[in-house]
Each structure stands twice: as structure tokens, then as C-alpha cells.
N, C-alpha and C positions, 0 to 999 in steps of 0.2 A: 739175791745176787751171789752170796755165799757158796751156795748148793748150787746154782746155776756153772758158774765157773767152776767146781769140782767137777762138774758131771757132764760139759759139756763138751764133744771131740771137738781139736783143733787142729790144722792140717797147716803145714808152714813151706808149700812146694819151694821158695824161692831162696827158702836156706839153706846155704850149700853142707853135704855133710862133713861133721866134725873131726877135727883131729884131737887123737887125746895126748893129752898131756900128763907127767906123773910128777909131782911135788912131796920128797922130802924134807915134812913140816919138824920132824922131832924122831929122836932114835927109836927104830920101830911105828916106824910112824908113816905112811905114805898116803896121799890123797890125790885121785885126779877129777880131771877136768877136761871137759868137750869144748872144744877150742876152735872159733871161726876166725881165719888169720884173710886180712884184708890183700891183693896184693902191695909190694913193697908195705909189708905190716909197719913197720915202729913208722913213721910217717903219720903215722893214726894215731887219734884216742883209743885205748884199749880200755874196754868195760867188765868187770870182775862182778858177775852175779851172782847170788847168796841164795839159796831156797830156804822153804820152812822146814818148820819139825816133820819129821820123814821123809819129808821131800827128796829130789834129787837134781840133778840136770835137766832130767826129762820131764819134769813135772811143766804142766802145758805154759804156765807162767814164765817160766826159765827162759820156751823157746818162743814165747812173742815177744819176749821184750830182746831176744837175739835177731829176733826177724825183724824187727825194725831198728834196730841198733846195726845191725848189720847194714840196712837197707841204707842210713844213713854215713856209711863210709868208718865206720867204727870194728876193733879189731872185740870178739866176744869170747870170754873165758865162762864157761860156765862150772861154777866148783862146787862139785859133791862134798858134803862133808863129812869128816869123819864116820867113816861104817854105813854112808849113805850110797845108793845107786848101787848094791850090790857089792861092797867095797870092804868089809865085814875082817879079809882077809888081810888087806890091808895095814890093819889097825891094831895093836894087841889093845889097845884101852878104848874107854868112853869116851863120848862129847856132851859136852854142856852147852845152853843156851846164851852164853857170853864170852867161850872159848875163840877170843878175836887171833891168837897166836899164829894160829894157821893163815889167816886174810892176811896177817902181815909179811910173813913168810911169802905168800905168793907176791904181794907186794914189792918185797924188796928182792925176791928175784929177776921177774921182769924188768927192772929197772936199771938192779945194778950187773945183770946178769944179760939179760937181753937186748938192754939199750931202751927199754920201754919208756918214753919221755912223757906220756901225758893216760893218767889211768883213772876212772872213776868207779867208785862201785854202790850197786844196788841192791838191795835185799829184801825179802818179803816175810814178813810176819816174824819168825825167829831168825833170821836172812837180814830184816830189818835192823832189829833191836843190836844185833855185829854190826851190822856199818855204821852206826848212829856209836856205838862204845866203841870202836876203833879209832874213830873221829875223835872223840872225846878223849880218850887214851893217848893220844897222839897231843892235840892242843895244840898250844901254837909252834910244836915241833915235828908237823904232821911235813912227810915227804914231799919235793919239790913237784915231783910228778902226781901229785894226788889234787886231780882238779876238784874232787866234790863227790860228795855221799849223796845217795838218794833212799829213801826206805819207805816203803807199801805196808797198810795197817801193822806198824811195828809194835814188840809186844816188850814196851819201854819199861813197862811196873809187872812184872814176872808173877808176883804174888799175888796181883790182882787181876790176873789175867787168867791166872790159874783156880781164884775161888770163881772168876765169873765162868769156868768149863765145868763146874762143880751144881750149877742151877741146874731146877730138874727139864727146862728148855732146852739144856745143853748134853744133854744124854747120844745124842749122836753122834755130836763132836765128839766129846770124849771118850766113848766106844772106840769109836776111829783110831784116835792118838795112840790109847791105850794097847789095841788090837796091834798097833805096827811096831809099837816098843816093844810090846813083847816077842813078836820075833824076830825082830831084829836081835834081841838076848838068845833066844836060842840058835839062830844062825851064827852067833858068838862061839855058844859053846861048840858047834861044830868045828868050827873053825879055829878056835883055842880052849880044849877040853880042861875043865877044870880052872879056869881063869875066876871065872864068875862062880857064885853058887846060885845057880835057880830053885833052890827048896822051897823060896817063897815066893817065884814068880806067880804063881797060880793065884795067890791069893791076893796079890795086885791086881784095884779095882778103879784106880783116878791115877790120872800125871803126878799127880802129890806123891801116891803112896809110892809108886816108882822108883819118883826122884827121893823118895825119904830111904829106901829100900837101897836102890842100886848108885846114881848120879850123885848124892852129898858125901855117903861115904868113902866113894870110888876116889873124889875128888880132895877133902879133905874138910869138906864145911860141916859146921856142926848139924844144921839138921836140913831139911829143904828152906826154911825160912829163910835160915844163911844164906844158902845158894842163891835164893830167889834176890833176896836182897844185893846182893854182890854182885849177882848175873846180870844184873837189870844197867841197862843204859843210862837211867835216869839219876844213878851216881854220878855220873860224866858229864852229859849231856849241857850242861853251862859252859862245859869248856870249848867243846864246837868251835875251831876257828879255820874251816874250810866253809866252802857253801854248802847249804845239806840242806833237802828237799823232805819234806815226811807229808806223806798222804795217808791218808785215816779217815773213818766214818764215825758219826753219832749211833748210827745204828750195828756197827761191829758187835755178832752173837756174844764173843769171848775178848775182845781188847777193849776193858773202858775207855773211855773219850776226857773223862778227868785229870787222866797226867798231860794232856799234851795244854791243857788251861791253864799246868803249872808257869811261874814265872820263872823258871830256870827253861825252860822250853818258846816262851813267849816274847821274854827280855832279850832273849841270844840276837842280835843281828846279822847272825852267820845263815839260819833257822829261817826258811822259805814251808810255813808251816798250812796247808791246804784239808781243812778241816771240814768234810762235808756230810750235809746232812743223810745221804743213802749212800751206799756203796757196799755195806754188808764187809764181809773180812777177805782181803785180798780180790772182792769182786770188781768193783766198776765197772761195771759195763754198759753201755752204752748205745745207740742206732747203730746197724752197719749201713756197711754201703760196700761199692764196688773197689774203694779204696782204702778203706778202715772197715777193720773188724768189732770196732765198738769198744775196745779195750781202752778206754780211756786213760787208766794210770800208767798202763806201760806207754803211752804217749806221751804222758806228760815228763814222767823219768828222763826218756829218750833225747828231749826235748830240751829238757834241764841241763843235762849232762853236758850235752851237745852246744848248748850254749860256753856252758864253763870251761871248754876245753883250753881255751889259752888266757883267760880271765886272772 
């Protein structure tokens, strides 16, 4: 299901096209986002989706769960993140896999800025593991307008998600990852000559060496361990006092299925936790039909959200 949903074209006729939007997360700092505005929008639930690692707006995931979040009367933000979607120029700095700063930032502008009264947000894979520690960051001082989190194979334990891209099964994957960090660094240096040092890009061969290379030092952690540790949701994640939907498989290549068994994940009564046996990483997919595309998790997301909107 994995490989299937990377590779398979998705066509969304019925979503109308985006507007973008530009967010001033931090000095030097700009992120946007393709934005589906309902008419008389604040009237609406507004939905904030997250993509994964490389990911962007467009990534095919972003835009079903806009096409059916949209279909259902809901207003969709979809937000690149940092130096994602071509945005490189944007950014003089990196992002990390827990940098929730920016979600909130979009957060409280729409809110206090736009009048946004009821906002949920989704996230998928590293998409995920930000809503899930935003949530948790927040606790029971999470914004009034923030109906509930939802997050697709979220990658809750960072370090262990990262030795499982390390298996010699996982050589695709992390080809991939690694193929798009890298240049995404040199699309950097173009764009801010000298910022960075790539003398040792080249010799960067896993997400580890990367983030040990470039992401802990940038940021300030002592090595990736730190990062991973700290990044990870599953510091938080007890504290959860919105609704929060996490969908995950047994058979996920690279997200083990371990932490979500944890009792800090189990015991939460906030945690609508959907644990199943297939689904592969971010795939779920399903029969179609002439009404569903078989996308089962972005239904179920859609669905959740959509329920908690005035909850």
C-alpha cells in the first residue's frame, strides 16, 4: 500500500483551485500555504494539513484529504513547510521534525487575526508526529478554536522510526528521503550562498547522518539522538487534552506499531487510537467506487474532524 499510494496518479477535478497564502512564522522566516476558502469562510471549520518529510501541499495526500474536507463544507489550509514546495527562498534556516512553532503561528492567526472560530488539523507521517506534539504542547491550554488533531502513520518515536529506514528492506525508502534532503541543501545554498557548508553533503548516506551532519547542529541538540528524542511526540503525547484521532498500521515499512501500545498513548481518553493490521505507511487504501476513491484514512480524518467541530 506504501509504494502503491507514492506512485499512484490522483486527479481531484472537483477541487476548486487554491489561494495562497503567506505566514510570517519568525524573523526571516515566511511559509505559505494553498488555501481552499469555503464561501462566507469563518462560518466553517477550517482544516490545517501537515505533509511528511519532503512532502509539500501537493503531495497527492494533502489534496484528497482537501477534496474531501472541502466536499464536506470545511474551509482547507494546506501548509508547506518550511523550505518545502519549492519555498527554500523563503526560509534563511532549517526545519526539524517537531518544529510545532510555525502550526501555531498559523493557528493563532487565523483566529485571532481572521476571526477563524473552529480549526482542526491533520498530519501525515512527520505531518502527524506536529499535530500529535502541538496538541500535547498545548495541553489543557490548547486554543478555544482548536476542535481536534488527527494524524496518518505518525512517526511518534523518531529514533525508532529512523533505525527502522536503516533495515536492509528499507533501502528505498531511504534512498528517497535521503535523495530529496539533499537537495533540498543545495537548493539552500543557491539561494543563501554560504549559509550552510555542504563539504560533507556527499558523504551523507541515511536520515541519521543528515540530521547528525546538518538538523542537530543547526538547531542546537547535542547530536541526532537529542533531536530525535525531543522531536518526537511521544514526550507529549499524555498530555493530549483535545480529541486526537491517530491512524497507523502493523505492517508500516518504517513507523513501528510499539509506541502507539505505549500507556501514555492508550490511557489518554482524549486518543481515538485506530490500529490496524495492513495499511503500509500513509497508504490505506481501499475498493473504489464511483463515490470513494478507496482512500480510507483520509476519510476517516475528514470524518472525525467533522464530527468535532462544535464538540
Amino acid at each position: 500500500m506504501t509504494l502503491y499510494s507514492w506512485g499512484n496518479p490522483r486527479y481531484f477535478p472537483r477541487l476548486p483551485a487554491p489561494v495562497r497564502r503567506y505566514f510570517d512564522v519568525a524573523r526571516g522566516t515566511r511559509v505559505v500555504a494553498d488555501c481552499h476558502w469555503q464561501p462566507s469562510p469563518w462560518a466553517h471549520t477550517t482544516l490545517i494539513a501537515l505533509h511528511g518529510l519532503n512532502g509539500s501541499s501537493e503531495a497527492h495526500y494533502m489534496r484528497g484529504l482537501a477534496a474531501k474536507a472541502y466536499a464536506r463544507g470545511m474551509n482547507v489550509v494546506r501548509l508547506n513547510q518550511r523550505n518545502c514546495g519549492g519555498t527554500e527562498h523563503l526560509s534563511e534556516g532549517l526545519f526539524h521534525s517537531g518544529l510545532t512553532a510555525d502550526a501555531a503561528h498559523v493557528i493563532h492567526e487565523l483566529t485571532q487575526v481572521d476571526g477563524v472560530t473552529a480549526i482542526g488539523v491533520a498530519g501525515y507521517s512527520l505531518g502527524g508526529n506536529l499535530a500529535l506534539k502541538l496538541a500535547g504542547e498545548y495541553g489543557a491550554h490548547a486554543p478555544a478554536a482548536l476542535a481536534g488533531v488527527a494524524a496518518v502513520s505518525p512517526i511518534i518515536e523518531i529514533s525508532e522510526c529512523t533505525r527502522a529506514l536503516e533495515q536492509p528492506g528499507n533501502r528505498l525508502y531511504q534512498w528517497n528521503f535521503v535523495r530529496d534532503l539533499k537537495r533540498r541543501m543545495r537548493r539552500k545554498q543557491q539561494c543563501h550562498p554560504g549559509m550552510f557548508d555542504l563539504a560533507k553533503l556527499d558523504r551523507v548516506t541515511t536520515v541519521r547522518e543528515f540530521d547528525e551532519t546538518y538538523t542537530a547542529p543547526y538547531f542546537g541538540f547535542r547530536n541526532a539522538e537529542d533531536y530525535y528524542h525531543r522531536a518526537s511526540a511521544m514526550r507529549v503525547v499524555d498530555r493530549i487534552a483535545v480529541p486526537a484521532l491517530i491512524i497507523t498500521s502493523e505492517d508500516d515499512p518504517f513507523v513501528p506499531a510499539a509506541p502507539f501500545h505505549d500507556r501514555k498513548v492508550t490511557d489518554n481518553p482524549h486518543i481515538d487510537l485506530r490500529l490496524s493490521q495492513h495499511g503500509g505507511h500513509c497508504g490505506f487504501v481501499g475498493p473504489s467506487s464511483a463515490t470513494d476513491d478507496g482512500y480510507w484514512a483520509e476519510n476517516q480524518v475528514v470524518g472525525f474532524l467533522d464530527r468535532k467541530q462544535f464538540s
